[in-house]
C-alpha positions in Angstrom: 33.2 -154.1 -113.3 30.8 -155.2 -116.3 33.1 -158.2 -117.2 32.6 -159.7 -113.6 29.0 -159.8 -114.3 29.2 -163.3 -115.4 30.4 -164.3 -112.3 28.2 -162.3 -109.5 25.4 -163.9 -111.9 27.0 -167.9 -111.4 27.4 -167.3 -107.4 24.0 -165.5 -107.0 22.2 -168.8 -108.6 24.5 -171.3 -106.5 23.4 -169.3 -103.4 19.6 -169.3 -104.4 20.1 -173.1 -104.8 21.8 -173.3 -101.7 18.6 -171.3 -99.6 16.5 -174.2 -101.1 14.3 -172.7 -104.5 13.6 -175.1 -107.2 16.3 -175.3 -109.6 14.4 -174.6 -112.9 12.7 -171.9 -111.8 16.1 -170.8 -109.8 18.0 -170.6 -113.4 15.5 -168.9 -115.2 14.5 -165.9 -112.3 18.5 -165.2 -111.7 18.5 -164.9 -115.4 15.8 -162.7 -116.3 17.0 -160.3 -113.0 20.3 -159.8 -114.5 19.0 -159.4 -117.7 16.7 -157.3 -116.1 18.7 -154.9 -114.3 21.7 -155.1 -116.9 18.9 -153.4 -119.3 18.3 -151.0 -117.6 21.7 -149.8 -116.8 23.0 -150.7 -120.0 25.4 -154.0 -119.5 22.8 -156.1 -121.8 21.0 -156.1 -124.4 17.7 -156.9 -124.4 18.2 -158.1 -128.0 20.0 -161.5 -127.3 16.6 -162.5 -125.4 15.2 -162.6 -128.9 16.5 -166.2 -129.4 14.5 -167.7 -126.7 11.4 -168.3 -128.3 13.7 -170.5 -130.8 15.9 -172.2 -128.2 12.7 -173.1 -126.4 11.0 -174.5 -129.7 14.6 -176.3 -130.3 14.4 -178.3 -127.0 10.8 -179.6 -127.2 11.6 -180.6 -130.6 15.0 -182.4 -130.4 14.5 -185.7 -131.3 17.5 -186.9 -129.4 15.9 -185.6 -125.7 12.7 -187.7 -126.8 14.7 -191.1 -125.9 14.7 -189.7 -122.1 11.2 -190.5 -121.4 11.4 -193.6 -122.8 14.7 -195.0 -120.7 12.9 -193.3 -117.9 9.9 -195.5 -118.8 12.1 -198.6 -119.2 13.6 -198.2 -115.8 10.5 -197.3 -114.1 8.7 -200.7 -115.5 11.5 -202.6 -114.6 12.0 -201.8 -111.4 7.8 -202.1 -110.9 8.6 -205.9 -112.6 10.6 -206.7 -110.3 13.6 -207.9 -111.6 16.5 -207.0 -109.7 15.1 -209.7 -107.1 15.0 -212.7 -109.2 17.9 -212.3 -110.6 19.7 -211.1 -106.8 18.6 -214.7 -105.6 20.1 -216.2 -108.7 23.2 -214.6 -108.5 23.4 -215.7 -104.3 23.0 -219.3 -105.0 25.4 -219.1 -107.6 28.7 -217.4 -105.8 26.7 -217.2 -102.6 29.2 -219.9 -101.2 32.4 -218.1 -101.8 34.1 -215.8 -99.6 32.7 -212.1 -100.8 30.5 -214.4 -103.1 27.1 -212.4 -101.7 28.8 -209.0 -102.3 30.0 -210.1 -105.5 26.3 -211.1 -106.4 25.3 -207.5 -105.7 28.4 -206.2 -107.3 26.8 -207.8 -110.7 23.3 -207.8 -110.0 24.0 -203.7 -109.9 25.8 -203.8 -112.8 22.8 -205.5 -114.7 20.0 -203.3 -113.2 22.3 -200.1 -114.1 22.3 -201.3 -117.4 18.7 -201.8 -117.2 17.4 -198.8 -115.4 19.8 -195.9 -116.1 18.5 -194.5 -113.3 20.8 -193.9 -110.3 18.3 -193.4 -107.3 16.3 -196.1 -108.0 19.6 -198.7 -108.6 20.6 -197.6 -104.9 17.5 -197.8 -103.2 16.2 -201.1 -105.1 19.1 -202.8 -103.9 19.0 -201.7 -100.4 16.1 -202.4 -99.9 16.5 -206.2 -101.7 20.4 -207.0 -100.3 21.2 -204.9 -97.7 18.8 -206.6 -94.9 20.4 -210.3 -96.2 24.2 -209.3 -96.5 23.7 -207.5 -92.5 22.1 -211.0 -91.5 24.6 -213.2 -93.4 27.6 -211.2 -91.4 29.0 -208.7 -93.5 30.2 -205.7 -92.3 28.3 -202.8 -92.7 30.6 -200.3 -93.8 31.4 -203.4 -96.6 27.9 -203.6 -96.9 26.9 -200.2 -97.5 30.0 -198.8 -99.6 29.2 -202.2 -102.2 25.5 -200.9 -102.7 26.4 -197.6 -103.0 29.1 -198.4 -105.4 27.3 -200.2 -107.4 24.2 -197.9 -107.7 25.7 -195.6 -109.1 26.7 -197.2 -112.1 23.6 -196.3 -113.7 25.6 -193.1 -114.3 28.3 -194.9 -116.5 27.1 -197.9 -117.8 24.9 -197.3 -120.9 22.0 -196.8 -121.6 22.4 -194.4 -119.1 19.8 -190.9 -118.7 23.5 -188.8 -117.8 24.7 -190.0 -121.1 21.8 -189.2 -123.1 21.8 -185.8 -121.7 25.6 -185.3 -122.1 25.4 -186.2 -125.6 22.8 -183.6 -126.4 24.7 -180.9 -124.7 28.2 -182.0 -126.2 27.1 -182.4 -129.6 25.8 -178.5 -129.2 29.1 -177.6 -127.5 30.9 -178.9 -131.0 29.4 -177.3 -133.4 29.7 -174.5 -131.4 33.8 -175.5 -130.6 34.0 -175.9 -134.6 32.8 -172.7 -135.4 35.2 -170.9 -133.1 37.9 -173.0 -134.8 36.6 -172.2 -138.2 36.4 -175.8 -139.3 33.0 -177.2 -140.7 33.1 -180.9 -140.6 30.3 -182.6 -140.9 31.3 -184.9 -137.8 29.4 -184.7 -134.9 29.4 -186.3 -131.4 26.5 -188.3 -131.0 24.7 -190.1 -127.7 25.7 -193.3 -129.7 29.2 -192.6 -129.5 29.3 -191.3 -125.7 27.0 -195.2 -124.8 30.1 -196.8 -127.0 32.8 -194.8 -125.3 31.5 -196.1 -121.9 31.5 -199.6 -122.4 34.9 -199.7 -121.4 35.4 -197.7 -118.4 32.3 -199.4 -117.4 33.5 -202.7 -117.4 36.5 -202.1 -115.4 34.9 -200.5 -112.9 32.5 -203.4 -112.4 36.2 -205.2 -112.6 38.2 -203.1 -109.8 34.8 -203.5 -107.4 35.0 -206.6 -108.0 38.5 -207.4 -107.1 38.5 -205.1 -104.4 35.6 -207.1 -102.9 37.7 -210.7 -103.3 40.5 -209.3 -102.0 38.9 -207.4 -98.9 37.2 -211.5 -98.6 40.7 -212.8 -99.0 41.9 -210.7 -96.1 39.3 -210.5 -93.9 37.0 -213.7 -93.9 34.5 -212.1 -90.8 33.8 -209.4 -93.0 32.4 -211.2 -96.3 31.7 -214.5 -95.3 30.5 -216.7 -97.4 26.6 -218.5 -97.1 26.3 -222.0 -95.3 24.9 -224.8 -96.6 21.3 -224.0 -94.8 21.0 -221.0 -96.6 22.1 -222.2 -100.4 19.2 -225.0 -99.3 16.8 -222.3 -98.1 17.5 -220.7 -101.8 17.2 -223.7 -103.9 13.8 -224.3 -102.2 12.1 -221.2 -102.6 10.5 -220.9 -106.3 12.7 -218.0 -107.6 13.2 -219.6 -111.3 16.2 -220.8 -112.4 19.7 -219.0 -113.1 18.9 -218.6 -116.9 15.2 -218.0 -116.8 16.2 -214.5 -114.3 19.4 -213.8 -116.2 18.0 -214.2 -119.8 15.2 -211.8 -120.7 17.1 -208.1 -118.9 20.1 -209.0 -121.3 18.3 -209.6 -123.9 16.6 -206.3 -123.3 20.1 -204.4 -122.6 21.2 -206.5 -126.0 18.4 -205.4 -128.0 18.6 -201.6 -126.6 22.4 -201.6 -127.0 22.9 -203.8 -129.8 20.7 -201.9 -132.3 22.8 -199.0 -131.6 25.8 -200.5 -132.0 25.3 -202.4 -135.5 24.2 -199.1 -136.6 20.3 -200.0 -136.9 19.0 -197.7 -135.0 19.2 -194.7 -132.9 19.3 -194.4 -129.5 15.9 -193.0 -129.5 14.6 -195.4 -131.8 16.7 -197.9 -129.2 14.9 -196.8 -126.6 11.6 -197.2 -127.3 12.5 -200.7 -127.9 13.7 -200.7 -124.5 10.7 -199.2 -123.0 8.8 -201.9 -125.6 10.9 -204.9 -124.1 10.4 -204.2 -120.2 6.5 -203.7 -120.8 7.1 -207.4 -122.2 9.4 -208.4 -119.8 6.6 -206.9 -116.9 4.0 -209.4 -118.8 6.0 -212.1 -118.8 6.6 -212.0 -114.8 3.0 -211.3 -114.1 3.6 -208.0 -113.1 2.0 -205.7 -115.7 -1.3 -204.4 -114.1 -3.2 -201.2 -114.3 -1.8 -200.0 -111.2 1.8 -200.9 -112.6 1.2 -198.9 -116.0 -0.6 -196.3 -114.3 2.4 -195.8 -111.5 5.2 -196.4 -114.4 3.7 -193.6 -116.4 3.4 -191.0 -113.3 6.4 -191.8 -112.8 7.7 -191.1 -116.2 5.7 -188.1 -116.3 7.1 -186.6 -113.2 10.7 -187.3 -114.0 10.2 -186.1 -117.5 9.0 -183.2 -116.6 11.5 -182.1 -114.4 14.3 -182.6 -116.7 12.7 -180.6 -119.8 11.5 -177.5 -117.2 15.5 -177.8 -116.0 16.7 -177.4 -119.2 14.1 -174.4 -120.2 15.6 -172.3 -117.3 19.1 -173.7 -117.8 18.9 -172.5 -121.5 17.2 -168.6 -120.3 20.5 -168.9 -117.7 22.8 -169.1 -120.1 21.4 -167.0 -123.0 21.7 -164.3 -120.6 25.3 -165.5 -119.4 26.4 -165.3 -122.6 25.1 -161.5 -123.2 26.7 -160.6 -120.6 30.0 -161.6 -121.7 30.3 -165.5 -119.9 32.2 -167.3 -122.6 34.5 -164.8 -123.8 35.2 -164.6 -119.6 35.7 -168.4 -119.5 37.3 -168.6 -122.8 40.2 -166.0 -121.4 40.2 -167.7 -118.2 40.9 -171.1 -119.4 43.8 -169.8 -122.1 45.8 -167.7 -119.8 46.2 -170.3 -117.3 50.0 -171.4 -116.7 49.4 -175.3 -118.2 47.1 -175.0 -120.9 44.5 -177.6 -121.4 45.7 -179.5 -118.8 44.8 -177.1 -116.2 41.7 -175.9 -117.9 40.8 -179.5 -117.8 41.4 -180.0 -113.9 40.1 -177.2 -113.1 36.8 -177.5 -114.9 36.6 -181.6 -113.3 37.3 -180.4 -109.7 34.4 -177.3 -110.2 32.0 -179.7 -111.2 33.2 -182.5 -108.9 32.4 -179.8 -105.7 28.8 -179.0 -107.6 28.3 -182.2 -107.8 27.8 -182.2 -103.8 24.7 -179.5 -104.3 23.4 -180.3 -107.3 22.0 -182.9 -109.4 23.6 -184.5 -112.8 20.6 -182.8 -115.0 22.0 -179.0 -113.2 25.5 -179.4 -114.0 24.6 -181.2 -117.5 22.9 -178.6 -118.7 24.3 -175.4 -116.9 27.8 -175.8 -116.8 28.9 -178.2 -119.8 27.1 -175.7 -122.7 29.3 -172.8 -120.8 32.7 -174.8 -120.5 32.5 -177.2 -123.4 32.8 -175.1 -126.7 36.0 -173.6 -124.7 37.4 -177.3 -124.0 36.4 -178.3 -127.1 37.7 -175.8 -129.3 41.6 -176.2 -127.4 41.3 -180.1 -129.2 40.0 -182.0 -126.9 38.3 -185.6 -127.6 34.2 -184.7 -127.2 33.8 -188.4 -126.4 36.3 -188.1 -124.4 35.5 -185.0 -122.4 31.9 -186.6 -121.7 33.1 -189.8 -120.3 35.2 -187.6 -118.4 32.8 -185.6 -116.8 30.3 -188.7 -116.1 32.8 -190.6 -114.2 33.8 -186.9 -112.2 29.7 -186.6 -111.3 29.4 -190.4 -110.3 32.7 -190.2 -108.1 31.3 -187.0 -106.7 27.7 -188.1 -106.3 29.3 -191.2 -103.7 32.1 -189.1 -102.2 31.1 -188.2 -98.6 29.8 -186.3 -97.0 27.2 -185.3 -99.3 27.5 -187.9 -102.0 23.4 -188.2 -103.5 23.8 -192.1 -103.6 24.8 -192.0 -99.8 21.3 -189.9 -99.0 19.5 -192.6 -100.9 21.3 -195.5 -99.2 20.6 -193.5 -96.0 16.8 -193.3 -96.7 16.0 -197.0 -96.8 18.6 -198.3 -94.5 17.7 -199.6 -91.4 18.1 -197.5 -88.5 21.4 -199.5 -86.7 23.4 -198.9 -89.9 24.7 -195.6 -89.1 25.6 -192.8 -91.3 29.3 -193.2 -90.8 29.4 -197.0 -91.6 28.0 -195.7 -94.8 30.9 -192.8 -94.9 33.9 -195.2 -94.5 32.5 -197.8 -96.9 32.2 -196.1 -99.6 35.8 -194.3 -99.2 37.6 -197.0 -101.1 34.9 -197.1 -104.1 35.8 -193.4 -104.6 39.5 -194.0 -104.8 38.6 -197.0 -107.1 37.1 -194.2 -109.1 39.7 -191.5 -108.8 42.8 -194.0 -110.6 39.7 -194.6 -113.1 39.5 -191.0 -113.7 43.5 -191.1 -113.8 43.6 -194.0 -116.3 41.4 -192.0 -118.3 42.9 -188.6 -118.3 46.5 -190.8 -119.2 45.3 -193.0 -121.9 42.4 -191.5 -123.3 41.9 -194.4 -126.0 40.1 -196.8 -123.0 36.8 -194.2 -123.8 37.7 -193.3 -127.6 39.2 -196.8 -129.1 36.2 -198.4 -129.2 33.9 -195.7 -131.0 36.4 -195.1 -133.6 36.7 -198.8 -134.0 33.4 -198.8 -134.8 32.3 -196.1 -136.6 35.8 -194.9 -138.2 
């Protein structure tokens, strides 16, 4: 009976998550009940809560969690500045006459602000509000529509400097050590949030590719569906005073470029990067006119709020699995994953479909810091890649977080959508983006080398 503890204690949180309670404090009252009641009837000792005070200290202290207010900064200032619409109207007059040239625009406009923002929610609801009202009223179809922004949104969970990755790399870098120790090895090598922004480049890149294609080809196919713009409203463009191509396109690359590139050549680290980041867009806000009290003073609330959230998250996550782990979790897991027929390649599926189906209830930050500290020393320690293993699991939560019918970019989308566009036009749009991202997921799990070849090109 005791060694089931572990798992009463996971399904009692997921069904106080479920009945609506706030997740930190959600974590942190299932724990200290179990640890509660296990005291007193003599499954736990009270003696592995003794490491709290030091976990706790540990987390407000990590410099690598200090670069998450600052990208949340960045992204909040960006969005405030107003740059996704500049450079949405740049990208329209540019492929706005092709066939599919509008939702290709989107496609790379998303890409851009993803890069920009890290920020998931506000990628998919900045550009549904900016191009979902034009591509309805230039005759795209709105399941087209709607899956493309959707899609695209999301990237902000993939393409660096992204707020998952920063996370993940905390948590995986923990997981290692801990992985190592198991093995008995002490190397000196760690995984690092550097590595995890480098290991994304790739996948990154081809999914901007594949949405891309899919788009020209669903243009190719069916002209009525992405039409192209006509001459009247390239005109209507070129008049309006939206600044040229280069003048929109120039200063958020050279922000991702400085952010990323400093990281890259080694110069910095991605803390370091990111306060040049958060630097760069209160720059990039003065430059467009756009940097005002009640800008800074929203920015920073915003910031605050967001910040805040994440850090009280990972509090309760770390009293949840102190007390998992007292009870017995990881030598549970650990047993679970080596007696399955398969090996690592079941342990592996089954770990990506688990958090592919919590992905439906909860949020990146949950499943980041609840279930990767209890899975990924296990993972880890039977030889898997860590780099790897977190690009992995980012693509899993952003195929998850669009899959219907409770993908969290879809209840964003849904939010700021006008009210013809139905929920199921949403649905169906966004079912061949998720398949796009499923034979991404299969790339990766067959040639791992498209997340690790470029880190250990890199940094050996």
């Amino acid at each position: 009976m005791a060694e089931y503890i572990p798992i009463f204690m996971f399904v009692t949180v997921c069904l106080v998550l479920l009945a609506g309670y706030p997740v930190a404090f959600s974590l942190a009252g299932t724990a200290l009940a179990f640890a509660s009641v296990g005291a007193l009837t003599g499954f736990f000792d009270p003696s592995f809560l003794n490491a709290l005070p030091s976990r706790l200290f540990g987390i407000v202290t990590n410099q690598t969690l200090m670069a998450v207010p600052l990208f949340v900064f960045m992204g909040c200032m960006l969005e405030k500045s107003r740059v996704a619409e500049g450079l949405l109207e740049s990208m329209t007059r540019l492929f706005g006459k092709m066939r599919g040239g509008l939702g290709l625009s989107v496609t790379l406009v998303g890409m851009l602000l993803a890069a920009s923002t890290g920020i998931v929610g506000a990628t998919v609801v900045t550009m549904g509000l900016l191009s979902l009202p034009t591509m309805l009223k230039r005759g795209y179809s709105t399941s087209l529509a709607t899956g493309t922004i959707c899609a695209t949104g999301s990237l902000g969970q993939i393409i660096p400097p992204s707020i998952a990755l920063v996370l993940l790399g905390d948590v995986l870098s923990t997981a290692y050590q801990q992985a190592q120790l198991k093995m008995g090895i002490f190397s000196p090598k760690t995984v690092s949030v550097g590595d995890l922004f480098v290991g994304a480049i790739i996948p990154g890149l081809m999914l901007v590719a594949a949405y891309s294609i899919y788009l020209m080809i669903v243009a190719w196919r069916n002209p009525e569906a992405a039409p192209g713009l006509s001459d009247e409203d390239i005109q209507a463009y070129d008049e309006g005073d939206h600044g040229s191509l280069l003048m929109n396109l120039l200063p958020p690359l050279l922000l991702i470029g400085a952010v990323l590139g400093s990281i890259l050549a080694g110069a910095a680290t991605p803390t370091e990067a990111a306060g040049v980041g958060a630097i760069g867009a209160l720059l990039l806000a003065a430059v467009k006119r756009q940097l005002n009290i009640e800008t800074l003073s929203e920015t920073l609330s915003n910031t605050t709020k967001v910040t805040c959230m994440v850090f009280l998250i990972l509090i309760g996550a770390s009293v949840f699995s102190l007390v998992f782990r007292g009870f017995g979790g990881e030598e549970l897991i650990h047993e679970l994953f080596t007696s399955m027929p398969g090996g690592t390649f079941t342990a592996v599926l089954v770990v990506m479909l688990v958090m592919f189906l919590l992905g439906f209830i909860l949020d990146f930050i949950e499943i980041t810091f609840v279930i990767v500290p209890m899975v990924g020393p296990v993972l880890l320690a039977m030889g898997l890649d860590p780099v790897w293993l977190g690009i992995m699991i980012a693509v899993n939560l952003q195929t998850s977080f669009l899959t219907p019918p409770f993908g969290f970019a879809l209840f964003y989308l849904r939010g700021v959508a006008p009210p013809e566009v139905r929920t199921t036009d949403i649905y169906k749009g966004v079912v061949p983006f998720v398949m796009i991202q499923l034979l991404l997921l299969c790339a990766l799990a067959v040639w791992p080398e498209l997340a690790t070849w470029l880190p250990e090109k890199l940094y050996g």
